[in-house]
ZADO-301963 format. One record per residue (C-alpha): residue number from 1; x, y, z. Coordinates in pm, whole numbers, plus 50000, padded with zeros to 5 digits. Each point is the difference from the previous one (the first is absolute). Layout:
BEGIN
<atom NUM; <X; Y; Z>>;
...
This chain:
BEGIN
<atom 1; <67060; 72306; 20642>>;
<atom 2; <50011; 49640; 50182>>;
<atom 3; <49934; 49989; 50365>>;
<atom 4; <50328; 49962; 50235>>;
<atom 5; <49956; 49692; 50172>>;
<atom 6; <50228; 49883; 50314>>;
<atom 7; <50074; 49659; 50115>>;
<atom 8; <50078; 49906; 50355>>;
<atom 9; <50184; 49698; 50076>>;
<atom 10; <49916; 49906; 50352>>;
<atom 11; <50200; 49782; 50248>>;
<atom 12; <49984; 49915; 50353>>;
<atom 13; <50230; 49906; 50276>>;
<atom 14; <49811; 49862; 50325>>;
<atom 15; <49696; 49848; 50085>>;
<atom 16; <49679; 50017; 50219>>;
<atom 17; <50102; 49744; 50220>>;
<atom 18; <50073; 50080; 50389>>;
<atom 19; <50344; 50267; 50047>>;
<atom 20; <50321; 49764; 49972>>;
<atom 21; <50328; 50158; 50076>>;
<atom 22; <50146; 49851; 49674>>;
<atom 23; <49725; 50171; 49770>>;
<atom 24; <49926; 50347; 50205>>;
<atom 25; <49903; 50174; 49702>>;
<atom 26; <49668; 50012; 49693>>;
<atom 27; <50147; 50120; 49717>>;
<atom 28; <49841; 50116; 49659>>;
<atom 29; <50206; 50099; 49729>>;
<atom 30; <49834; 50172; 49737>>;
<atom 31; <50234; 50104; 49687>>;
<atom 32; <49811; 50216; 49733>>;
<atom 33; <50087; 50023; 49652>>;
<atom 34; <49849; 50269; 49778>>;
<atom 35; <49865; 49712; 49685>>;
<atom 36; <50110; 50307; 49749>>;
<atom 37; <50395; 49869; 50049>>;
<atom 38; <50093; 49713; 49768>>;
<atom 39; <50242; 49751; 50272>>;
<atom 40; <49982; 49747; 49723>>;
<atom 41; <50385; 50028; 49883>>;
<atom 42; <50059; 49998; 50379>>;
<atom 43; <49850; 49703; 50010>>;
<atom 44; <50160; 49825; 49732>>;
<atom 45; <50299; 50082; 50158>>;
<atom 46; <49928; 49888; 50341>>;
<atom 47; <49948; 49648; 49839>>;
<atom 48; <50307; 49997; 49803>>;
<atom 49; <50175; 50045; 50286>>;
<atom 50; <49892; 49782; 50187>>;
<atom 51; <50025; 49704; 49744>>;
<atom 52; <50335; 50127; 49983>>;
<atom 53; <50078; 49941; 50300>>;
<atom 54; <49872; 49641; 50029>>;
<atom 55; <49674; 50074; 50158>>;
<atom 56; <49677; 49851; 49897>>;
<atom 57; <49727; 50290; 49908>>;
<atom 58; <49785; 50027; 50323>>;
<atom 59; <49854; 50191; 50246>>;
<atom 60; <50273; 50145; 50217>>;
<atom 61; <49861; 49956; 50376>>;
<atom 62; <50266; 50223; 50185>>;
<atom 63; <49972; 49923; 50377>>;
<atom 64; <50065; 49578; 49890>>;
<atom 65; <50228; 50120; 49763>>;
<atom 66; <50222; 50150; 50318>>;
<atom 67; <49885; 49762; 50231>>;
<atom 68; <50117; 49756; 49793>>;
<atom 69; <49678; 49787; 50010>>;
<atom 70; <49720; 49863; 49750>>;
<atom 71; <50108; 49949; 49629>>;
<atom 72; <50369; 50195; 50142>>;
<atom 73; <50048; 49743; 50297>>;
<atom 74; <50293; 49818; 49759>>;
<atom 75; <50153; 50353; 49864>>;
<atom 76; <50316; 50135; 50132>>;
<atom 77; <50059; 50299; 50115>>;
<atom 78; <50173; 50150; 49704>>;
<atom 79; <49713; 49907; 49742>>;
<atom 80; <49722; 50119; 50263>>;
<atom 81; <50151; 50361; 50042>>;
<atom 82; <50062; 50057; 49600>>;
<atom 83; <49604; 49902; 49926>>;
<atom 84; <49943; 50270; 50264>>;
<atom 85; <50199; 50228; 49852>>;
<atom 86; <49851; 49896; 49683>>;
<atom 87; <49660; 50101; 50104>>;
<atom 88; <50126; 50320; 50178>>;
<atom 89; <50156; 50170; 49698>>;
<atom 90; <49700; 49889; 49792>>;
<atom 91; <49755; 50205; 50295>>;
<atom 92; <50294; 50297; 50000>>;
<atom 93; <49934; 50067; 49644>>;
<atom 94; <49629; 49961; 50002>>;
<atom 95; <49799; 50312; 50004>>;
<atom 96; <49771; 49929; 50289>>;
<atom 97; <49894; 50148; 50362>>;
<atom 98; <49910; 49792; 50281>>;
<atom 99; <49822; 50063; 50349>>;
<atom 100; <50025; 49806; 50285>>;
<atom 101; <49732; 49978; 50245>>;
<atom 102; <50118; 49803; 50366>>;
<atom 103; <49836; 49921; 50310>>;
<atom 104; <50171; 49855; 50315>>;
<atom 105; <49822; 49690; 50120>>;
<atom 106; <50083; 50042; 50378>>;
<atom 107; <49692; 50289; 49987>>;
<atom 108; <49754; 49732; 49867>>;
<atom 109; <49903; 49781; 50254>>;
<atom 110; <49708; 49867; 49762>>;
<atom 111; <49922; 49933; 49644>>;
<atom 112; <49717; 50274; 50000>>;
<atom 113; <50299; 50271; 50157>>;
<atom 114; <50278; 49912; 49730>>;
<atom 115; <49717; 50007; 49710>>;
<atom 116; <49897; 50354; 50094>>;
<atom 117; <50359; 50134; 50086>>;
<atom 118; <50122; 49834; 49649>>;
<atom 119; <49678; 50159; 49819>>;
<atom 120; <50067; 50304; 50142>>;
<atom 121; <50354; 50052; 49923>>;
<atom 122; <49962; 49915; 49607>>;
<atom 123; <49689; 50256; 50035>>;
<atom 124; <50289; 50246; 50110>>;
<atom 125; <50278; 49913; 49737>>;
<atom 126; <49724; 50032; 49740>>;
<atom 127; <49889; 50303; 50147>>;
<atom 128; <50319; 50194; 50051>>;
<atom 129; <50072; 49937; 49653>>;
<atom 130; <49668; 50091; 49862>>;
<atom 131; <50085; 50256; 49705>>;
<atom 132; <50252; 49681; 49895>>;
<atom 133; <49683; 49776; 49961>>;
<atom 134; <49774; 50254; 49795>>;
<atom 135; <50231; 50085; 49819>>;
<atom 136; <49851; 49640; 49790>>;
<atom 137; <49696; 49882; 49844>>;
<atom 138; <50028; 49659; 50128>>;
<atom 139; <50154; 49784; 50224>>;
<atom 140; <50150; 49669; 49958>>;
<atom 141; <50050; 49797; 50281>>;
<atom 142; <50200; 49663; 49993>>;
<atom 143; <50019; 49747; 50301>>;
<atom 144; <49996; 49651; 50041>>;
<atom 145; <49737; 49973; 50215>>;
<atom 146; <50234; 49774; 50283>>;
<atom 147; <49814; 50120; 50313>>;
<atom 148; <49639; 50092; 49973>>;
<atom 149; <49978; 50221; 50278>>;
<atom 150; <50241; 50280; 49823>>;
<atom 151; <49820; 49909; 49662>>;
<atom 152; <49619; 50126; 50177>>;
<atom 153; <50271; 50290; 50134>>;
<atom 154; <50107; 50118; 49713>>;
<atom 155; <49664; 49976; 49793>>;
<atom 156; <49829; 50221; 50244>>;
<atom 157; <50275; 50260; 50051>>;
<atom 158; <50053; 50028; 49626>>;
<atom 159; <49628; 49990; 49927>>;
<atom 160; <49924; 50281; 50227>>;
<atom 161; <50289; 50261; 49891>>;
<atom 162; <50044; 49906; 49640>>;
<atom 163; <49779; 50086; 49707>>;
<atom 164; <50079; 49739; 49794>>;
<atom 165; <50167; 49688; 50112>>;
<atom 166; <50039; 49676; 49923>>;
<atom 167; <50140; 49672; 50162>>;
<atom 168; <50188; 49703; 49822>>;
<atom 169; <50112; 49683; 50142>>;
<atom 170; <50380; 49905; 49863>>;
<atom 171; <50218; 49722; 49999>>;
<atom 172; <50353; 50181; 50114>>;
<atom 173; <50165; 49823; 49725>>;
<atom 174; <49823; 50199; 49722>>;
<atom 175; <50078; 50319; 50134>>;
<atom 176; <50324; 50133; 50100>>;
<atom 177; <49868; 50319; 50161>>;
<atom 178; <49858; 49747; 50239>>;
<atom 179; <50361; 49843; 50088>>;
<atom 180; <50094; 50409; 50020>>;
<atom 181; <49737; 50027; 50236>>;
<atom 182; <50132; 49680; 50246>>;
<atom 183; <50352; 50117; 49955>>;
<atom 184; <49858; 50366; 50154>>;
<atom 185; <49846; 49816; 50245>>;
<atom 186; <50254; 49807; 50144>>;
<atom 187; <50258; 50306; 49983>>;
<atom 188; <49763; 50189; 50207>>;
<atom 189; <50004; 49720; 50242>>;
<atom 190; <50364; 50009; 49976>>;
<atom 191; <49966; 50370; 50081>>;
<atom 192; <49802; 49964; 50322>>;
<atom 193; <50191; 49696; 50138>>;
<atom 194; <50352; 50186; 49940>>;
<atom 195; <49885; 50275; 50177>>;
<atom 196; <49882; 49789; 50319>>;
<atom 197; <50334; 49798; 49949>>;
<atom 198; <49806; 49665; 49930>>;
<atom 199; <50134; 49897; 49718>>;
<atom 200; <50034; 49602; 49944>>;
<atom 201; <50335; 49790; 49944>>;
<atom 202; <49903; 49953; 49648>>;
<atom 203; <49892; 50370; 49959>>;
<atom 204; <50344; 50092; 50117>>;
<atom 205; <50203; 49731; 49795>>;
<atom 206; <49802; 50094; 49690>>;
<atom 207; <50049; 50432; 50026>>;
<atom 208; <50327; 49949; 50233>>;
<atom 209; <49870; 50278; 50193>>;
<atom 210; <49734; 50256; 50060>>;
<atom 211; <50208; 50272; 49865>>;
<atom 212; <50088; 49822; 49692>>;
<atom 213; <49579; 49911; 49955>>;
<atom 214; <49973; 50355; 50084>>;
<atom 215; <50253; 50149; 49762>>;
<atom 216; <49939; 49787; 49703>>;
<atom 217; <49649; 49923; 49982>>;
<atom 218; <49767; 50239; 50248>>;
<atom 219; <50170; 50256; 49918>>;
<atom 220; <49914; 50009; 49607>>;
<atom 221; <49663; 49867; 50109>>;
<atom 222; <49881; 50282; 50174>>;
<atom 223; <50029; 50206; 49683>>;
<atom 224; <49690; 49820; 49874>>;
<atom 225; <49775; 50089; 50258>>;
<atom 226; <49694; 50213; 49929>>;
């Protein structure tokens, strides 16, 4: 019998720069996908609709994508919400689980403080879910590599509780799990800023409101949580 492998597609949201009122949050997505369940037909659709559509095959950055910025500073409105939507239905009828490990930066006054609360509550996610994470013979895990300090993070936290684990560098274009992965992200932002009542003008313009973000997206989101 082959081993059952698991991938985890890591994000972040934040960095390790002082607190700023804008960015209050670290945020690490982590969406897990059991390597046994073929997504490749998913895939294929995923690109054909989004060719479809008009859109160039890409990596889907959601938080641009809704702030209209980057490669979407030019798009209207209209095209910006349907590759959203695009992306959304594709992650609704994925198979996959997701965690969500968060730290609030206004308790880290220091680098050293925000590295140790951050290491310490992926220890906990990890841990809490323990029988999850045995129950495979190896563990994939997929990141980018964009801020070194949560790369030494997650090698030693993952090192330490996991048998066998291994670490791969990825482009987000070659991976749509990845683009899953900033999509959670960004809706658990979303989550956390609608329930301090901070969202932005273009947050609000893009969901109309937080009950509509709620309703139509957090809502079916929460079902994938481990």
């Amino acid at each position: 019998m082959s081993d059952r492998i698991l991938s985890v597609f890591i994000d972040e949201s934040g960095d390790f720069g002082a607190y700023d009122v804008h960015t209050p949050y670290y945020i690490v997505a982590m969406v897990l996908h059991d390597q046994s369940v073929d997504i490749k037909e998913k895939i294929r659709q995923l690109d054909k609709r989004m060719t479809e559509s008009g859109f160039d095959i890409h990596a889907i950055h959601t938080g641009p994508l809704i702030r209209r910025e980057a490669v979407y500073s030019n798009e209207i409105m209209e095209n910006r919400k349907k590759l959203f939507n695009i992306l959304f239905h594709f992650s609704r009828q994925l198979d996959f689980k997701y965690i969500c490990p968060m730290i609030k930066k206004s308790e880290c006054p220091d680098v050293i403080t925000m590295t140790g609360k951050l290491s310490k509550a992926i220890k906990n996610e990890l841990i809490q879910h323990e029988d999850y994470w045995n129950s495979f013979d190896k563990i994939i895990v997929y990141y980018d590599n964009g801020q070194i300090e949560l790369t030494k993070i997650l090698s030693s936290v993952f090192n330490i509780l996991c048998a066998d684990v291994e670490f791969r560098k990825v482009q987000p274009v070659d991976y749509k799990l990845f683009q899953v992965a900033d999509m959670v992200c960004t809706l658990e932002l979303l989550r956390l800023k609608a329930e301090s009542n901070t969202f932005s003008k273009s947050e609000t313009g893009f969901f109309n409101s937080i009950r509509d973000l709620r309703k139509n997206y957090l809502k079916t989101l929460a079902k994938k949580h481990l």
